[in-house]
C-alpha positions in Angstrom: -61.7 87.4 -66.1 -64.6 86.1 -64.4 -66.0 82.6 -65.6 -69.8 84.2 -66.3 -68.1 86.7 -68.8 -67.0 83.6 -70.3 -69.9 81.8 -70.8 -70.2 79.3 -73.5 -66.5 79.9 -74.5 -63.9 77.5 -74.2 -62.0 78.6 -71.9 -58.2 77.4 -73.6 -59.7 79.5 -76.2 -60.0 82.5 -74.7 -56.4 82.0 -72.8 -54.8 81.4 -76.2 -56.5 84.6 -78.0 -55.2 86.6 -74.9 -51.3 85.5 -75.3 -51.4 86.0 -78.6 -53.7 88.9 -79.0 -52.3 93.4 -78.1 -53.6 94.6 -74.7 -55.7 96.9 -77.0 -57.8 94.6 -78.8 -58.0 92.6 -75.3 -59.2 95.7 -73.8 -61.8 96.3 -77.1 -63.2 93.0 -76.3 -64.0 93.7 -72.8 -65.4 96.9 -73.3 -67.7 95.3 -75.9 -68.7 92.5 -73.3 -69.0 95.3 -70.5 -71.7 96.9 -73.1 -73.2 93.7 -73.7 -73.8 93.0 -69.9 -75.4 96.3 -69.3 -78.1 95.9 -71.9 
C-alpha cells in the first residue's frame, strides 16, 4: 500500500489491522480510500 494512502496513520497500525482483518473488509477499506482520493 503506498505511504500517501496512509497518511496520518500509524503505520504498525495499519499492518496489525491487515493480519488480523478478512481480505474482504481489507478490500472494503481500499475501495473506500480509492473513492476518497477521487473526490
Amino acid at each position: 500500500m503506498p505511504i500517501e494512502i496512509l497518511g496520518k496513520i500509524n503505520l504498525e497500525e495499519v499492518l496489525n489491522i491487515q493480519s488480523i482483518a478478512s481480505n474482504t473488509k481489507i478490500g472494503y477499506m481500499l475501495k473506500i480510500i480509492d473513492i476518497f482520493k477521487k473526490n
